[in-house]
N, C-alpha and C positions, 0 to 999 in steps of 0.2 A: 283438163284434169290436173290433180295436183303431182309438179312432180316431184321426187326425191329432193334436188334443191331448198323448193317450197317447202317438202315438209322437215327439214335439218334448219331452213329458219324461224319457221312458227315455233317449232319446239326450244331452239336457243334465245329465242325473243320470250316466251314461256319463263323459259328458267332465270333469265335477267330480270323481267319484272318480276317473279318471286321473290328473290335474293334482293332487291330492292325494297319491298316494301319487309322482308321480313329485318331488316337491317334499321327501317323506318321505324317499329315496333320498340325494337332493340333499342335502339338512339334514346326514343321517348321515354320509355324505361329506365333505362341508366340514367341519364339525364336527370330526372327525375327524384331517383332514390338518389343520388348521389351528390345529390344540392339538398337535399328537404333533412331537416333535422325529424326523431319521432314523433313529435309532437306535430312538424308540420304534416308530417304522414300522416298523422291521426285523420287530419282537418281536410285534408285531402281524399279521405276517405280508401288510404291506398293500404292501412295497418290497423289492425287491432292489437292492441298491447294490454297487459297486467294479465295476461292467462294463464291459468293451471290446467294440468292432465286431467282430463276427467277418470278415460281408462283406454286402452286400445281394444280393436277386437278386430274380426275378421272378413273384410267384402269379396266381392266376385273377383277370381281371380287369386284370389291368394291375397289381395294388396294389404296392407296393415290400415286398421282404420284408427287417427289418434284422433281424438274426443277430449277439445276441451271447452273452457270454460270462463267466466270473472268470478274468482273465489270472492268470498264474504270476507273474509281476511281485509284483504286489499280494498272492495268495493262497497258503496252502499247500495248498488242496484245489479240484479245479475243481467241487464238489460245492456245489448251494447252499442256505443254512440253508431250515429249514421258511420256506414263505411258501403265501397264497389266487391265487396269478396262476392262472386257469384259460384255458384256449379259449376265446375268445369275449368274453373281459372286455374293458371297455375300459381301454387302460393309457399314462401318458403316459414318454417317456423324455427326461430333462431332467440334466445339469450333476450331478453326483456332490459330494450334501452331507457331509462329516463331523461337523461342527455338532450338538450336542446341541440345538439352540434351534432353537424350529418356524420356518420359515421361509411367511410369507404368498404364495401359490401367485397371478396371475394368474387369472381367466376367462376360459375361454376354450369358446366351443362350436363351431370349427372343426375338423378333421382339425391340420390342422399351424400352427403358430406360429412367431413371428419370433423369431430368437432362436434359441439352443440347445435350445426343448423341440417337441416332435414328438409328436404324439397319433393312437395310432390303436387296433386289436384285436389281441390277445394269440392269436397263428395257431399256435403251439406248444410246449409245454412237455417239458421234459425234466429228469433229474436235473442238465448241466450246459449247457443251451443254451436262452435264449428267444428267441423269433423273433416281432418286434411286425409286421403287415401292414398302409401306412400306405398308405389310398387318396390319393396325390397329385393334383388334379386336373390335365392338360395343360395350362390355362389359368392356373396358378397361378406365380406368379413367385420362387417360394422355392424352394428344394433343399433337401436334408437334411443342413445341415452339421451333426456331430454331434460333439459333444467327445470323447477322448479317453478320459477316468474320464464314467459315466455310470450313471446307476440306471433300473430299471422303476418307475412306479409307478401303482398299483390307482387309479381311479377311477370316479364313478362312470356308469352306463351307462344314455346315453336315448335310445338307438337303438332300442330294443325298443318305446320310449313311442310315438317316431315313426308306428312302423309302424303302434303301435295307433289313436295317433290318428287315421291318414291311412286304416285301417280305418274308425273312427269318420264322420269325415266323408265317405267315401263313400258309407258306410249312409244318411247323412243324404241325399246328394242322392238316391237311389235309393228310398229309400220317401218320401219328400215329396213332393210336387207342386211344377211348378217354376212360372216365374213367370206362364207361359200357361194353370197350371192344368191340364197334361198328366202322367203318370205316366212314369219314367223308362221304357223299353226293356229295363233290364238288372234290373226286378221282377221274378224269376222267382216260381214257384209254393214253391221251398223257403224263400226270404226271407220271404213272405206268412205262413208256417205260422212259422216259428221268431219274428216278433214277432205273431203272436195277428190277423193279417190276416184271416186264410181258415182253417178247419179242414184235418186232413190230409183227404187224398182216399182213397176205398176201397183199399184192397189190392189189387195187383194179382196175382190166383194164380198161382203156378207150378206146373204140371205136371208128373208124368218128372222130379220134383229129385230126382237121384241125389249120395249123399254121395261126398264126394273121400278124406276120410279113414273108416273105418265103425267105427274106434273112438269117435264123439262119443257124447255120454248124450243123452237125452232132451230135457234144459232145453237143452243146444248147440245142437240139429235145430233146435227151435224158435224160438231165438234168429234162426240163420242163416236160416234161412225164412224169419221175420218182417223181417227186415233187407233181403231181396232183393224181397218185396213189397209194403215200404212206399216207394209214388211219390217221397216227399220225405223224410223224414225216422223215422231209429229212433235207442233205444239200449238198451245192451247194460247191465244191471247186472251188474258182476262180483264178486262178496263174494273173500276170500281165498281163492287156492288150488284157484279154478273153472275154471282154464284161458281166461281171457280172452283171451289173443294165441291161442290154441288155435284158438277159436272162429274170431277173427279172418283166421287165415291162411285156413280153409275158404271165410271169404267171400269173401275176396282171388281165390282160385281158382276161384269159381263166378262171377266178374265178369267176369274176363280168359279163364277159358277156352274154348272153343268148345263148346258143347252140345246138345244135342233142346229141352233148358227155356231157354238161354240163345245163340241162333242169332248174335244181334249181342254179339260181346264189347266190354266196356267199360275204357275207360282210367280210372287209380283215381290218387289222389294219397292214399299216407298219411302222413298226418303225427301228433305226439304233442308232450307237454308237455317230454319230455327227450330228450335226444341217447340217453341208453340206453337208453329205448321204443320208439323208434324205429330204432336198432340190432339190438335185440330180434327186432323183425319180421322186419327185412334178415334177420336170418342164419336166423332158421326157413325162409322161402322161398328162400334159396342152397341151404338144406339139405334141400327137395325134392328125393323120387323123380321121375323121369320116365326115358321107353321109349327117349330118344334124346334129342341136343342141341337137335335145331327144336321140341321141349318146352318145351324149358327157360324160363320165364319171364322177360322180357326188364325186368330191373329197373336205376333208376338212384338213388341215394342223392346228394342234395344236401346242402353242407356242405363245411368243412374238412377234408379227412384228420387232422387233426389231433383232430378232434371226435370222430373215427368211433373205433369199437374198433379198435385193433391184431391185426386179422387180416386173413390175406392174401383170404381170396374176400370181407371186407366191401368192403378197403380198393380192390379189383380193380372194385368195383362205382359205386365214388364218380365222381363228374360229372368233377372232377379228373382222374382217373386214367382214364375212359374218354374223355374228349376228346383224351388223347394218343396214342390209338390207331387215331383215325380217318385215312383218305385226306387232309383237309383241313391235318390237323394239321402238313405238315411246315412250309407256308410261314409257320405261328404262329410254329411252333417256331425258324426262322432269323431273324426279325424277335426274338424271345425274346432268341437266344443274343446278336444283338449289343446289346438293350435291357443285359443283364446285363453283358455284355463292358463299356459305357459308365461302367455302377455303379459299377465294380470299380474302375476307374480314376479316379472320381470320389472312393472312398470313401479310396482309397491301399492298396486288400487285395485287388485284382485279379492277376490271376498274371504276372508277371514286372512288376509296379510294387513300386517303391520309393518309401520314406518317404511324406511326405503327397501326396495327390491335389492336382491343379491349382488355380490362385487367377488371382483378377482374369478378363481380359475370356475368357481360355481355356476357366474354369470355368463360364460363364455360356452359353459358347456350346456346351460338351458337357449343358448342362442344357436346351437347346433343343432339343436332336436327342433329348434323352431324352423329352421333352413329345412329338414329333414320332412318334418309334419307338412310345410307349405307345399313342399313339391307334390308330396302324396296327394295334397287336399286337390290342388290343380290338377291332377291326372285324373282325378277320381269327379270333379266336377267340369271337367270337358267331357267327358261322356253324357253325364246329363246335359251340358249345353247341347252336344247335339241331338240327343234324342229329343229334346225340348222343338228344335230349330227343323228337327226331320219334318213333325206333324204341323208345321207351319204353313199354310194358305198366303198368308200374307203378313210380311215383315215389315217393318217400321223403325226406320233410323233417320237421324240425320245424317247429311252426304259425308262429312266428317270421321261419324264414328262406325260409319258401313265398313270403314276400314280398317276395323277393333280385331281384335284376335278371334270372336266370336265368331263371326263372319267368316272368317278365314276358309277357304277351299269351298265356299256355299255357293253355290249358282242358281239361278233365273230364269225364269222365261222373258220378262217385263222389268223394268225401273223404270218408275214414275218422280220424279225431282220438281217438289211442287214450292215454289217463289225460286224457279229458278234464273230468274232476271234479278235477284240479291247474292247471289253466290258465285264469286270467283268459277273459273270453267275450271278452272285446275282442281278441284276441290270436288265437282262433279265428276270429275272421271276418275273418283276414288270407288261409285257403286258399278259405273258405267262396265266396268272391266266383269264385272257380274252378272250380265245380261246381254239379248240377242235383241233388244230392242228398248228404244225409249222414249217415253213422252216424257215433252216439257210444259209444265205450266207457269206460267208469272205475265207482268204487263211490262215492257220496259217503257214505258210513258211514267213508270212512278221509279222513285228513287232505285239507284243501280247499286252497288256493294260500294262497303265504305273504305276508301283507299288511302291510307296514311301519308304514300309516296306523293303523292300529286300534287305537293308546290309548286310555285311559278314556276322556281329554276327547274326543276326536273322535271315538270310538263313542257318546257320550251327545249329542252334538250332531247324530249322523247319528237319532239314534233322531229327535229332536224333529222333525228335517224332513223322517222318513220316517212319524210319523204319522199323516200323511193318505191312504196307501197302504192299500189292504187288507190282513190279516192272510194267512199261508199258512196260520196254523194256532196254536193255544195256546202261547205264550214257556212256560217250564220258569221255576221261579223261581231255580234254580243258573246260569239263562246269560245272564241279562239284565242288558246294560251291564258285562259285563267284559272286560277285556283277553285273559283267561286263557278265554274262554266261547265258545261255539259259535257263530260270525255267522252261519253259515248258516242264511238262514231253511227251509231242504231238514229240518232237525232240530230245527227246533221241535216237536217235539209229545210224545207219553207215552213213557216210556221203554220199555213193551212194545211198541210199534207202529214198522213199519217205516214213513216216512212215501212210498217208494217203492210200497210195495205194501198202504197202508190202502186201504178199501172199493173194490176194483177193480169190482163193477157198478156202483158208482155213479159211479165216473170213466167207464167205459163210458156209462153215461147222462149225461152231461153233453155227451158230442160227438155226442150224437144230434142231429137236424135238427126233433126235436119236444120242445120246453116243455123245454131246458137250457138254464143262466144263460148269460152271454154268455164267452166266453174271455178272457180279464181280462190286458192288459201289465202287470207288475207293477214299477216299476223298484226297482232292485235297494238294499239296505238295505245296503252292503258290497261291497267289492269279491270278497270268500267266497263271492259266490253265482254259481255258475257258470251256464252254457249249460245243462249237465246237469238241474241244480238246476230252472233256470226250467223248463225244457221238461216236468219232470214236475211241476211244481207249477199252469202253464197246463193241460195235457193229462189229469195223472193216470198211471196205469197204464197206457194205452192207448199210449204214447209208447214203451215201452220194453220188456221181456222179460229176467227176471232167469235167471243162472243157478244148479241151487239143488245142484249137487253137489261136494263140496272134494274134494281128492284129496291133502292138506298134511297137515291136525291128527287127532292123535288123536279120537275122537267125545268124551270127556272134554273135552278142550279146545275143540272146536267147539260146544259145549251151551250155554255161556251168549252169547256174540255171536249167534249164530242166534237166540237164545229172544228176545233186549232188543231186538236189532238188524235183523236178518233176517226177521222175523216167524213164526218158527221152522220156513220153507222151507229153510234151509241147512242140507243133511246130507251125512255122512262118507262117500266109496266104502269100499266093502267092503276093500280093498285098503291101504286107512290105519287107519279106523275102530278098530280095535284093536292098531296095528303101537306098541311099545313100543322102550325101551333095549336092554331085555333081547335084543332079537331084532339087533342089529348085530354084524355078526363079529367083532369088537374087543374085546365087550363079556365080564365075566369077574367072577363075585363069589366069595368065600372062605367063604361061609354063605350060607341060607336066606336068612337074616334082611336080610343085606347086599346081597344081590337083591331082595330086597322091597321094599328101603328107598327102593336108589337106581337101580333099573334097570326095576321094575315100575310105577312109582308115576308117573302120566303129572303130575298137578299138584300141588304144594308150596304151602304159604303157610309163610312166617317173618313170624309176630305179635309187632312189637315194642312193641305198647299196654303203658305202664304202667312198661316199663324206662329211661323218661328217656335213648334215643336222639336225643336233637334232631337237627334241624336248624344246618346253620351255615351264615351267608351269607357269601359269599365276590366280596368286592369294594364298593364306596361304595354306602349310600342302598340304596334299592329296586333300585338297576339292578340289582346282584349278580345272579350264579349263586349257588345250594345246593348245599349237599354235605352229606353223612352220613357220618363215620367209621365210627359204630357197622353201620349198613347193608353199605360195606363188608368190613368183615372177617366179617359173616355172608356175603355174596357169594365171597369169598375163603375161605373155609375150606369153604363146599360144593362148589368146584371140584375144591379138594383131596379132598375125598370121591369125586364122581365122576371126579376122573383114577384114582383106587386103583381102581378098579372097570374101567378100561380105556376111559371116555371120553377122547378125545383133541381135542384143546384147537380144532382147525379143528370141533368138530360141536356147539362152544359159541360162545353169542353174549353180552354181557353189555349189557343198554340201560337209557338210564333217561332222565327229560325233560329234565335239566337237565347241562349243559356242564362246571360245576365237578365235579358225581360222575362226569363222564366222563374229567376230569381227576386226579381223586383216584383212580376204579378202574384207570386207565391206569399210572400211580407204583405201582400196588400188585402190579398181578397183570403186568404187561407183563415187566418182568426175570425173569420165572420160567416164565412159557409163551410168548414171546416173538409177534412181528404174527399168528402163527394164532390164536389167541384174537382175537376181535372186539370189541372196546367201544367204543359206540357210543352216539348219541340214539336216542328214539325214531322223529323225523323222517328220519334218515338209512337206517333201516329197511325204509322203505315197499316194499314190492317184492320182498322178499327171504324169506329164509328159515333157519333152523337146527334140527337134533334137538334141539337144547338152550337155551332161552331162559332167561336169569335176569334179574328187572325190577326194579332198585331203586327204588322208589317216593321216595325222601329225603325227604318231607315230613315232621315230628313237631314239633311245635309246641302251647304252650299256647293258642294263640288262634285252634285248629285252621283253619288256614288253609290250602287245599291245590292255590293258582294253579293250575300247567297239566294238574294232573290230572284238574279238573274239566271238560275237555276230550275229551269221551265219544271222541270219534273216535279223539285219539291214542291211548286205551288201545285203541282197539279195535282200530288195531295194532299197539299192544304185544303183547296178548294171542292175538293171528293169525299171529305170526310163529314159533311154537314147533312141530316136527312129532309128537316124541314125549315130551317133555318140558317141561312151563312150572313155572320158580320163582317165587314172587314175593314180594319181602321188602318189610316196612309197617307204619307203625303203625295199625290199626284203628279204634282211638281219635281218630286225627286222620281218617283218610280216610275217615271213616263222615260225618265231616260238609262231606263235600264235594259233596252230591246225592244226589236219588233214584238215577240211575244207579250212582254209587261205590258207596252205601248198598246195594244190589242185591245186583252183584258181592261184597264183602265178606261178604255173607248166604252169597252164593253159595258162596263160597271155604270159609265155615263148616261147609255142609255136605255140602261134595263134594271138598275139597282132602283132603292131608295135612296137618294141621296144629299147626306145631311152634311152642312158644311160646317164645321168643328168649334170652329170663331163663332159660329152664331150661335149654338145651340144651349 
C-alpha cells in the first residue's frame, strides 16, 4: 500500500510538473507578445485590433459583459480577419496600437488594471462581435473606462492552473495526516483506491440488470455492468469507433433511473476533457426516448452558452438559460435590467444617451450603485443557481469548470470523466472531490494531453529524477528522451502488446489478499500520464473493461491497430467489416478497372522511397513546420481521381502531423473543392471520422529522421479515422526507420495495401 512517504512525493512531483508546464505557457506567451509588433499579432492570429464598444451588459455571475465590435468608421467590412480568440481564453482589452514595434506589455495577474487595459475571459465569439466577460469585484475601485479604438488581445491562461493547484492541495490535506495525527473526514474509500491506499473492494452484484438500450454488444453489457458494480472506482477502454459515449449514456440511465436492480437512483456529475465531449453527451441524452415528459431526464449543462453547441434543446438546457426560467428569477432579473440600464449610461451606448458617459464625482458615484446592484444581483441569482442545480439528475461540465462557484458545496453519488486519457489527472480531481465514486472513460492508445513542458532538455532531466521510481514496464528504444516520443509510461512496452490488457490473470493475482506485491504510487514521469494511465498501471486489467467491437473501419483497416495495439481483441461489426466506396450512392465508375482501383480498394499506400521527395522546413532553426510539395500533388491528384468516380469532397478528410503541409494542402486543394473538403492535423482529428482518409506522412530526408511520427498513438489515429477508405502517402525509406512500430506498419502496408510506387505513377 501507499505509504505517507509515497504519497508527500506523488503530490510534490504533482505540483513541480504543474509549475512547469504553467511557467511553459507563460514563457510562450510573453515571449511571444513581447517580440510581435500589432500587426504581427494580427497575423498570428493572437489580436484583433481597430474595435469599438458596442455596449456592456450583465452575465451569470455578476461578470460585466463588454461587447465589441469593427466600427464602419474605421472598416470596410464588419467581418474580422482570421484570429485564435476562443471561449474561454483569457483575453486582455487595452488602447489600439497601430505601431509596427512590439510594444512591452505590463504584468499583471489581476482581473482588471489601471489604466486603459481590462483583463478578463473571451464569453463569445462571432464572425463580427466579441464579447470579453470581466469579473469586476464590488470591492474594487476602478470601473471600466475603456478607449475608444481598442484591441482584444490573446493571453496567456492560469486559471485552469489555479484550479488544479487548489485540487492539488486539497488532495494534500486530505490524504495526509494533520498535525494531531488524525485522518482528514473527507478520505473517502474512492480517494484511498485511486492513490494505492486500500485496494478496490469486491464487486458489488447487480441483479435483474435489464438493458435500457438492447442494441449494446457484448463487450458494452460488460463494460456497463462492471462499471455499476464496481464500489469505487472503473474504466472504460474505448479503441476507435466502439461506441464509448454509447456505452456511457446506458450507464448514465441505469444510475438516474428508478429500477428492480437499482431502487435508490443516483445523481451523476459528467464531466470530460472538452466542451464537445461533453456536449456530445448532452445532446445523446436530450435525444432520449421516453413514454412521457415526467420521463424525461432532468439534465443541467454548466458553462457559457457561448461554449455549448449552437442548438436550441443544448443551448435550453445550459444553467444560464435555465435560471431564467425559474420562479425566482424575476427579482434577478429587475436588479439585472437596472445593473445594465447603469452600464449603458456609464459606457455612453446606453439608449437614448448621448456622446460620452459621465466624468468626475457623477461617474464615481454611478460606479457605486453599480458595486452595490452587482452584489445584490449575485445574491439574488445563487439562490436560483441552486434551486436550478437542487432539481438536477444529471450535471454536465467540463473537469475544469466543475470547479466554478456554481458547483461549489454540490455533491454526487457518481462522476463520469469521459476522454479522460486527454486530461491532465490534476484537472480530474477538480470534480472527483464531489463524488463517492468514478468511471473513467477514454483510450490511451490515442493521443494523451498536450504538454508544452516536454522538450528534450526537460524530458532528459525529468528522466534523471524519475529514476528512482519503479519501471511500468520495458522503454522501446524509438521513445526514450524525445520530444517527438511517447511520455506515456501507459506505452512502454512491446509493440504487440496491449499494455491495457497484458497478462490479465496475473494482474488478477496481484490484488489478491494472498502473496501479491504491494500496490505501488508511482509518481508520474510527465505530465502524459494520466489518471487512466496510472490506475491501470497500479491495478492492471482488473481496473477497467475494454470494448472490443468498432462499428467505423473497414476490417482491412481495423487489422493492423487491433493486432500492435489492441492486443488483437478489436474487431469490425459485421455491419462495417466489409462496407466499401463502392457501396455509397454517389459512388459511380466508367470500368471495371476504375472501380477496382478507386471504389473497392479499402487501403492505398503511395511509396515515395527513392524519388528524392524531401522534406522542406518551413520557418527558422528547428522550430519550423515541414512540408512536402512532392506528397502533395500525389494527395491532390488522387482526389481528383476519386471526385471522377463520384466521391464528393465533404466524405474526404486530408490529415497529416505537421502545420506547414496543412498549410501547403490548404493553398492547393481549398480553391477547387472549397471548406468541404477537410485538411487538417492529425491532432485535430481525434474524435472524428471520414469514408475517406488520405495521410501525408511529409517526412523524407537523408538522415532519415521522422519527429512526430514516431509517435505510435498519433498514427494510430491517423490511421482510425478512415471508414471505408485509408490513403497513405511516404517515404518507406525514411519511415521504416522511425521504430519498431513504424517498421511494423510499413511491413504491414507491404503486404496488405494497394501499393503504388510514386516514380512510376
Amino acid at each position: 500500500m501507499a505509504t505517507e512517504d509515497d504519497l508527500r512525493i506523488f503530490i510534490d512531483r504533482q505540483r513541480a510538473l504543474l509549475a512547469k508546464e504553467r511557467d511553459a505557457e507563460i514563457e510562450r506567451s510573453s515571449l511571444l507578445l513581447s517580440n510581435c509588433g500589432p500587426k504581427l499579432l494580427e497575423q498570428k492570429g493572437l489580436s484583433v485590433g481597430g474595435l469599438g464598444v458596442v455596449g456592456m451588459n450583465i452575465g451569470l455571475g455578476g461578470k460585466t459583459l463588454v461587447e465589441l465590435d469593427r466600427p464602419s468608421a474605421y472598416h470596410a467590412s464588419p467581418v474580422f480577419p482570421p484570429h485564435s480568440l476562443r471561449p474561454g481564453d483569457l483575453a486582455r482589452i487595452e488602447a489600439h496600437v497601430s505601431s509596427t514595434i512590439a510594444i512591452k506589455k505590463p504584468k499583471s495577474a489581476s482581473t482588471t488594471t489601471k489604466g486603459s487595459l481590462v483583463e478578463g475571459v473571451v464569453y463569445k465569439v462571432s464572425d463580427t462581435r466579441i464579447v470579453v466577460a470581466v469579473d469586476s469585484s464590488e470591492s474594487s475601485t476602478e470601473d471600466l473606462d475603456l478607449p475608444e479604438r481598442c484591441r482584444v488581445l490573446k493571453l496567456a491562461n492560469s486559471a485552469t492552473y489555479d484550479r488544479m493547484d487548489k485540487a492539488i492541495d486539497q488532495l494534500e490535506k486530505t490524504i495526509l495526516p494533520s498535525g494531531d495525527g488524525k485522518s482528514s473526514p473527507n478520505l473517502s474509500p474512492l480517494i484511498q483506491v485511486l492513490l494505492g491506499m486500500k485496494p478496490p473492494a469486491a464487486k458489488e452484484k447487480m441483479d435483474n440488470l435489464t438493458f435500457f438500450d438492447a442494441n449494446l454488444n457484448d463487450s458494452q453489457k460488460i463494460a456497463v455492468r462492471f462499471c455499476l458494480e464496481s464500489p469505487e472506482a472503473a474504466c472504460i477502454h474505448g479503441p476507435p469507433g466502439t461506441g464509448k459515449t454509447h456505452t456511457l449514456i446506458e450507464i448514465i440511465q441505469q444510475l438516474t433511473r428508478k429500477t428492480t436492480s437499482n431502487p435508490n437512483p443516483s445523481r451523476v456529475l459528467v464531466c470530460g476533457a472538452s466542451n464537445l465531449a461533453v456536449d456530445n453527451i448532452l445532446e445523446r441524452l436530450l435525444a432520449l426516448p421516453v413514454a412521457d415528459k415526467t420521463q424525461k431526464l432532468r439534465v443541467t449543462r454548466i458553462g457559457h452558452p457561448a461554449r455549448v453547441m449552437a442548438h436550441e434543446g443544448i443551448l435550453g438546457s445550459t444553467l444560464e438559460v435555465k435560471a431564467t426560467l425559474t420562479d425566482q428569477a424575476a427579482l434577478a432579473r429587475d436588479v439585472k435590467d437596472e445593473l445594465e440600464t447603469t452600464l449603458g449610461i456609464l459606457s455612453g451606448k446606453g439608449k437614448g444617451v448621448k456622446g460620452k458617459g459621465p466624468r468626475g464625482p457623477e461617474r464615481r458615484k454611478m460606479w457605486d450603485d453599480v458595486k452595490a446592484l452587482r452584489k445584490e444581483y449575485r445574491q439574488r441569482e445563487g439562490g436560483v443557481v441552486k434551486s436550478v442545480l437542487k432539481d438536477s439528475q444529471v450535471v454536465l461540465a467540463t473537469c475544469h469548470s466543475s470547479g466554478g462557484r456554481q458547483l461549489y458545496n454540490q455533491e454526487f453519488d457518481v462522476v463520469i470523466i469521459d476522454e479522460a486519457t486527454q486530461a491532465l489527472e490534476a484537472v480530474c480531481w477538480i470534480p472527483i472531490f464531489k463524488a463517492k465514486k468514478l468511471i473513467l472513460a477514454g483510450d490511451p492508445m490515442q493521443l494523451p494531453p498536450t504538454i508544452l513542458s516536454n522538450d528534450k532538455r526537460k524530458t532528459k532531466l525529468d528522466t534523471k529524477s524519475a529514476k528512482s521510481a519503479p519501471k511500468k514496464g520495458p522503454a522501446t528504444k524509438d521513445t526514450a528522451g524525445s520530444a517527438d516520443s511517447d511520455s506515456s509510461d501507459s506505452s512502454k512496452v512491446d509493440d504487440n502488446t496491449n499494455p491495457m490488457d497484458q497478462a490479465p490473470a496475473k494482474a488478477a493475482t496481484s490484488l489478491s489478499l494472498h502473496g501479491r506485491p504491494p500496490i505501488k504510487l508511482t509518481p508520474p514521469r510527465t505530465l502524459e500520464t494520466t489518471l487512466f494511465d496510472r490506475l491501470e498501471s497500479m491495478y492492471g486489467a482488473s481496473i477497467k473493461r475494454m470494448l472490443e467491437v468498432q462499428y467505423r473501419m473497414h476490417a482491412q483497416i481495423c487489422a493492423f491497430p487491433s493486432t500492435t495495439l489492441y492486443g488483437a481483441k478489436l474487431r469490425s461489426h459485421a455491419s462495417v467489416a466489409a462496407h466499401l466506396l463502392a457501396d455509397l450512392p454517389n459512388a459511380h465508375a466508367d470500368s471495371e478497372d476504375d472501380a477496382k482501383e478507386f471504389l473497392q480498394t479499402p487501403v492505398v499506400f503511395f511509396d515515395t522511397a527513392g524519388c528524392e521527395y524531401f522534406e522542406r522546413l518551413d520557418g527558422d532553426g528547428d522550430e519550423g513546420s515541414r512540408c512536402n510539395e512532392n506528397e502533395a500533388t500525389i494527395v491532390h491528384n488522387w482526389i481528383v481521381k476519386l471526385s471522377e468516380v463520384g466521391i464528393t469532397p465533404n466524405q474526404i478528410a486530408v490529415i497529416t502531423p505537421y502545420q506547414a503541409q496543412v498549410t501547403l494542402l490548404t493553398s492547393l486543394l481549398r480553391p477547387k473543392y472549397g471548406p468541404l473538403l477537410e485538411i487538417g492535423t492529425v491532432d485535430g482529428m481525434q474524435g472524428r471520422e471520414k469514408d475517406v482518409i488520405i495521410i501525408s506522412l511529409v517526412r523524407s530526408n537523408d538522415t532519415r529522421e521522422v519527429g512526430f511520427l514516431k509517435e505510435r498513438r498519433r498514427m494510430n489515429v491517423a490511421m482510425t479515422r478512415a471508414k471505408r477508405h485509408l490513403c497513405v502517402v511516404g517515404d518507406s525509406s525514411t519511415v521504416c526507420h522511425g521504430g519498431s512500430y513504424l517498421k511494423k506498419w510499413l511491413a504491414w502496408l507491404e503486404g496488405n495495401a494497394d501499393v503504388k510506387y510514386a516514380g512510376l505513377e
